[in-house]
C-alpha positions in Angstrom: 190.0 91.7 146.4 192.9 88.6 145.6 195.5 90.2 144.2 195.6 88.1 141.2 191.9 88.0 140.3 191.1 89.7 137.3 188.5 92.1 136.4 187.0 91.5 132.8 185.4 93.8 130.6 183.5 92.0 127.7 182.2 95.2 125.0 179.7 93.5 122.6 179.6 96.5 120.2 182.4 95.8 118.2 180.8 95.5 114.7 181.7 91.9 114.2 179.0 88.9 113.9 181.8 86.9 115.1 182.5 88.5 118.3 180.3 86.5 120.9 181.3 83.4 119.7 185.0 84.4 120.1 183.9 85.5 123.2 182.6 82.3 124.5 185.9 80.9 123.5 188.1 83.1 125.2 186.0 82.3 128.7 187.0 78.9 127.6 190.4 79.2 127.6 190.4 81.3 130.3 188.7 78.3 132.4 190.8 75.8 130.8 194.4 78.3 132.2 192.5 78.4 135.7 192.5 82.0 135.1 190.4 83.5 138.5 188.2 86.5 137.3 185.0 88.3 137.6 183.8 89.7 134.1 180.5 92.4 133.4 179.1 93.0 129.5 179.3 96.2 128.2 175.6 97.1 126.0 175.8 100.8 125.0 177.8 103.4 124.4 179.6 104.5 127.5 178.9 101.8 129.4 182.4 100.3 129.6 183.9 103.6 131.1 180.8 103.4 133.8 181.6 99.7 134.3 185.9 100.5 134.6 185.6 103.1 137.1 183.7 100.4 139.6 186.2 97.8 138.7 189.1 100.1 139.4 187.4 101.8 142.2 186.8 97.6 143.8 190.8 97.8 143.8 191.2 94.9 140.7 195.1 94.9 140.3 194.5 93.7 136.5 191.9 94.8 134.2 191.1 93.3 130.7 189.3 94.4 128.2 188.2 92.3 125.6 186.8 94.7 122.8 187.9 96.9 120.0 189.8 100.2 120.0 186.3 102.2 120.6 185.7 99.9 123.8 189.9 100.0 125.1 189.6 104.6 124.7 186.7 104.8 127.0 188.3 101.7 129.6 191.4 103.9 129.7 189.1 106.9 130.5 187.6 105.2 133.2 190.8 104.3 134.3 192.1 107.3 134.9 188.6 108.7 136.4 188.8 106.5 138.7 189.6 107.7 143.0 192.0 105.0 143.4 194.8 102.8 141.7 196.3 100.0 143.3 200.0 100.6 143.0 201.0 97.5 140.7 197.6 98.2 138.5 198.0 96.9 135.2 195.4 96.9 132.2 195.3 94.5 129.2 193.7 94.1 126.2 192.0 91.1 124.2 191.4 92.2 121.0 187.5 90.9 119.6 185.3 92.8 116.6 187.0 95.1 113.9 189.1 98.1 114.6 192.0 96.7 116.7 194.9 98.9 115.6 196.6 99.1 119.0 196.7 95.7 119.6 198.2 95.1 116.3 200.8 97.4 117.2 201.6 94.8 119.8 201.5 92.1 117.2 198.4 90.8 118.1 194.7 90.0 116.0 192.0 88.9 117.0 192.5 85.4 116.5 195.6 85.3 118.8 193.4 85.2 121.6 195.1 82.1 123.4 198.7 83.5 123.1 197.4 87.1 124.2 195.9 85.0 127.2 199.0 83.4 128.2 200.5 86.7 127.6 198.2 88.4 130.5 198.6 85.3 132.7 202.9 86.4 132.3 202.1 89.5 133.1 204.9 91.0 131.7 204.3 94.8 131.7 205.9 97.8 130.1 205.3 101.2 131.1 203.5 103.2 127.9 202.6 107.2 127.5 198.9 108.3 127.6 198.0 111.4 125.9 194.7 113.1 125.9 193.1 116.0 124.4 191.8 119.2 126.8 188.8 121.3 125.2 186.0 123.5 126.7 182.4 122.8 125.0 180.3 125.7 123.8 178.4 125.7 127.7 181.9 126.6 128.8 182.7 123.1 130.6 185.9 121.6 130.3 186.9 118.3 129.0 189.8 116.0 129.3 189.8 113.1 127.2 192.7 110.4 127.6 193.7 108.2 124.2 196.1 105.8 123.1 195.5 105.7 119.2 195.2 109.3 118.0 192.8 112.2 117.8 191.9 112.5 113.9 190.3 116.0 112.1 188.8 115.8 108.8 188.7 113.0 106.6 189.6 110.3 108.8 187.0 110.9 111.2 184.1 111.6 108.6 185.4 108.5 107.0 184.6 106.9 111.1 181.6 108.9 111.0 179.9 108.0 107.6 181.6 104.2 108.2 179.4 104.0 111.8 176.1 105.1 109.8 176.4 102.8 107.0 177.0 100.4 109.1 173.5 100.7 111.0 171.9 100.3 107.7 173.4 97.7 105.9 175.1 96.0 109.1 178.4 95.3 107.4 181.3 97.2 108.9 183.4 96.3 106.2 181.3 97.0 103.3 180.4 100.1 104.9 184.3 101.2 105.1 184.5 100.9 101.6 181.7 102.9 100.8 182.8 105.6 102.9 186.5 105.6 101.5 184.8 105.7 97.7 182.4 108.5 98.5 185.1 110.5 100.1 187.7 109.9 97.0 185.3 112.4 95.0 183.8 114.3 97.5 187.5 115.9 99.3 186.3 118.1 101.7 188.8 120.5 102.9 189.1 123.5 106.0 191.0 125.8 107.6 193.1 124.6 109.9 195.0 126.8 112.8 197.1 124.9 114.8 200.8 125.1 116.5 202.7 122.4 116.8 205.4 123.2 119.9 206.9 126.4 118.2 206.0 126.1 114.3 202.6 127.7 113.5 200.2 126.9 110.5 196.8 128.7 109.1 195.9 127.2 106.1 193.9 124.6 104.3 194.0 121.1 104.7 192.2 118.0 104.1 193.0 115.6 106.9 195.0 115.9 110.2 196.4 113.1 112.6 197.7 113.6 116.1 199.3 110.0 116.8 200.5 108.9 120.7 200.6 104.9 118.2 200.0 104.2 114.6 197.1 106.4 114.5 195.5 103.7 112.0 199.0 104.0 109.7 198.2 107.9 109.1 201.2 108.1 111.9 203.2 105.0 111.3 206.1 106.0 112.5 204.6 106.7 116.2 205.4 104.6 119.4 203.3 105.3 122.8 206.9 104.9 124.7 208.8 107.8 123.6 207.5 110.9 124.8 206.4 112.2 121.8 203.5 113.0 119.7 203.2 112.3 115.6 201.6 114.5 113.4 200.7 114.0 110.0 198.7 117.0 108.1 197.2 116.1 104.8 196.8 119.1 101.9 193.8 118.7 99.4 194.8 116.4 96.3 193.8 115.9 92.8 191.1 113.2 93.2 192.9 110.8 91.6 195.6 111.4 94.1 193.5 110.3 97.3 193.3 106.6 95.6 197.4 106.8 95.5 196.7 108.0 99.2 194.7 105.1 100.3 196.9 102.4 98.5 200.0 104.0 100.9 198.2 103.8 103.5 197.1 100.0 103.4 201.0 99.4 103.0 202.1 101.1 105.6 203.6 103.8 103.4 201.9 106.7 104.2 204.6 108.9 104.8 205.6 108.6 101.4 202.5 109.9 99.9 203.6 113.7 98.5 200.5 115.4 100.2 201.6 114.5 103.6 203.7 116.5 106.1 204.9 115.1 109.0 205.7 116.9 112.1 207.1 115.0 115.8 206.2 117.3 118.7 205.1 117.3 122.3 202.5 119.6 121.9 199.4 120.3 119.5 197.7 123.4 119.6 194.2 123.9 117.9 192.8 127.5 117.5 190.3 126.8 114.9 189.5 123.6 112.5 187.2 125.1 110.4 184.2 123.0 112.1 185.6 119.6 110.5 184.7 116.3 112.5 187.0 115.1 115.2 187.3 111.6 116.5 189.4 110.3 119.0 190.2 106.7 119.1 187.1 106.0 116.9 185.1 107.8 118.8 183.7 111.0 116.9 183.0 114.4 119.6 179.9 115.6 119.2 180.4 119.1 120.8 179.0 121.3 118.8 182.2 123.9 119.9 185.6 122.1 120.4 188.0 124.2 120.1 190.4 126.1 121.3 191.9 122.7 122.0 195.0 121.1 123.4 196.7 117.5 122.9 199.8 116.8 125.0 201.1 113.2 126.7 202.2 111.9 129.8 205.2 109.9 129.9 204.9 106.2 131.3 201.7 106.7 132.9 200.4 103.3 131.9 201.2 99.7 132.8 200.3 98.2 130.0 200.5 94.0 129.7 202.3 93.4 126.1 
């Protein structure tokens, strides 16, 4: 394999109309930079962790994923699934569809596709921390699951789960984020929560927990995947009226401010029970019907990441 020949990951489930035309024009540009690269399409879910692994395992020095968060979590879990790494391996990311929160971390949308290109071509790399989440399913097999976003309990992943449903029916992601945030505003479902986080313990009710390794879609805003540590943000049951407060903090990047929040920096989460709320993990909800006890930790600067 050339050294300097990329492998391309193109994931067309990324709940934008939009996305295959951007698509076609990022090719373009691609062309138009001389860019040398062999690129597969992604169809269903799980593909693009299938269709890493054999680009990683065919020894590509560079792999790109052009895609959302949802289709960047299960690239990185192929990534590290894979037998072998070439030693200067290095994985990039072209944002396309909705949901793009770590590349906007980065200072990069969707529409910066030429810069982010030029960016890639560069190949200016910084080393970046990978965390990932251990649990053991009710038939008693073990799981490890790598992210770079955050693993969410609670509201934000019912508000990914009810979001991805609507979405199927109506076939606006958009519309169908704002009917999920509205219905949850009166509907506040809380659980137990057991947790520790490195040595401070709590058992007690919450509404909404996120474990951040980045921005952890502003419910951890504070969070960088470069300093060793995890974010934590636990969210106790508000007045109703309180949640819209809640929501309007969060779209400013003020989260932290809203009273019901607790914030907690750790390198260690510890799960005992979460009272059977949903969990999602970069988007992605688990669908084990027995998750925990469960375990997020990091691993420093396991990751070249193209920035």
């Amino acid at each position: 394999m050339e050294t300097g020949r990329w492998g391309v990951i193109y994931s067309s489930r990324v709940g934008s109309a939009n996305s295959h035309k951007r698509w076609l024009a990022i090719q373009h540009y691609m062309e138009k930079r001389g860019v040398r690269y062999d690129f597969v399409q992604s169809e269903g879910s799980g593909s693009v962790e299938r269709l890493t692994r054999m680009l990683c395992d065919n020894a590509y020095h560079t792999l790109v994923v052009v895609g959302n968060d949802y289709a960047l979590n299960e690239a990185l879990n192929g990534i590290f699934r894979s037998e072998t790494l070439p030693d200067d391996f290095a994985l990039g990311l072209i944002p396309n569809g909705i949901g793009n929160d770590f590349a906007r971390f980065w200072g990069v949308t969707v529409d910066d596709y030429r810069k982010t290109i030029d960016r890639i071509i560069e190949r200016r790399t910084r080393r970046i921390d990978v965390a990932y989440l251990v649990y053991t399913d009710e038939d008693n097999v073990p799981h490890k699951n790598y992210f770079l976003n955050c693993v969410n309990i609670g509201l934000g992943a019912r508000l990914i789960d009810i979001t991805d449903k609507a979405t199927r029916l109506i076939g606006s992601k958009r519309l169908s984020m704002l009917w999920a945030a509205i219905a949850n505003v009166f509907e506040r479902k809380s659980f137990n929560i057991h947790l520790k986080a490195d040595t401070e313990e709590m058992n007690s009710e919450v509404m909404s927990i996120c474990i951040g390794n980045c921005t952890g879609y502003g419910q951890t805003p504070n969070s960088v995947p470069y300093n060793g540590m995890l974010d934590v943000s636990i969210v106790t049951r508000p007045q109703w009226w309180q949640l819209f407060e809640g929501f309007y903090l969060l779209g400013k990047g003020k989260f932290l401010n809203y009273k019901n929040v607790h914030p907690y920096r750790v390198h260690k989460v510890e799960i005992y029970d979460e009272g059977r709320a949903r969990v999602s993990l970069d988007g992605k909800i688990l669908d084990a019907r027995k998750l925990t006890p469960m375990r997020v930790e990091l691993m420093p600067e396991a990751l070249d990441y193209i920035v």
